[in-house]
C-alpha positions in Angstrom: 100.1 141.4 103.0 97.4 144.0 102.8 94.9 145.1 100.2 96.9 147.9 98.9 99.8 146.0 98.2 98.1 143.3 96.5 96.1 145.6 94.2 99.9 147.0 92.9 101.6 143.5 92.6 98.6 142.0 90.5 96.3 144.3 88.5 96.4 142.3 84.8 94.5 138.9 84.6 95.3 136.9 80.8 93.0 133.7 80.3 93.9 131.6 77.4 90.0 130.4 77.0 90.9 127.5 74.3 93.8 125.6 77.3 92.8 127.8 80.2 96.4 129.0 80.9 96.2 131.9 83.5 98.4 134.4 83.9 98.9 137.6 86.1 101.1 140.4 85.8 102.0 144.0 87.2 101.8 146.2 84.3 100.3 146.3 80.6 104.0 146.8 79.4 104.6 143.1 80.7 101.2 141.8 79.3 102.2 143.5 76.2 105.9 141.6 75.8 103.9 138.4 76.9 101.5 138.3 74.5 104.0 138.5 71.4 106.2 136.1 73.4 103.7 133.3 73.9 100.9 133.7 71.5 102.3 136.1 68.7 99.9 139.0 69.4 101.1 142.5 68.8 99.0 144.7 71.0 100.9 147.6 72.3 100.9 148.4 75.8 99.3 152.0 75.5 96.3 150.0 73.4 96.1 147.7 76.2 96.3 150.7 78.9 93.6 152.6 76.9 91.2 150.1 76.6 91.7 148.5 79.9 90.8 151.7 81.4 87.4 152.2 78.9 85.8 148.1 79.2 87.8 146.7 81.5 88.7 143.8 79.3 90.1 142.7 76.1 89.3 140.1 74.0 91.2 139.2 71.0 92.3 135.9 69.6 90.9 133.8 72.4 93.1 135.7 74.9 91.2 137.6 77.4 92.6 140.5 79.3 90.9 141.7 82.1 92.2 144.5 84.6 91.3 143.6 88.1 91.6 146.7 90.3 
């Protein structure tokens, strides 16, 4: 597998920092439905795209979102 394909399969790291859960995903559409899924955070996917591409990370609720590419 090469670089380029990598950086398009994973490009959204979410840390639970209080149980240390990790996940990764493709897009901030999927971050988006997991977050109200699993934690009950409603953070819209254009919010997360915005502000991924401003700081790089998000912090809210003890959930960390950081964009890795």
């Amino acid at each position: 597998m090469d670089l380029g394909s990598i950086q398009k399969k994973y490009k959204i790291l979410v840390i639970d920092t209080e149980t240390s859960n990790v996940a990764i995903f493709k897009s901030d559409r999927l971050v988006s439905e997991f977050l109200i899924n699993t934690y009950d955070i409603n953070l819209s996917h254009m919010y997360i795209r915005r502000h991924l591409h401003k700081e790089n990370y998000i912090l809210n609720d003890n959930i960390l979102i950081k964009k890795l590419w």
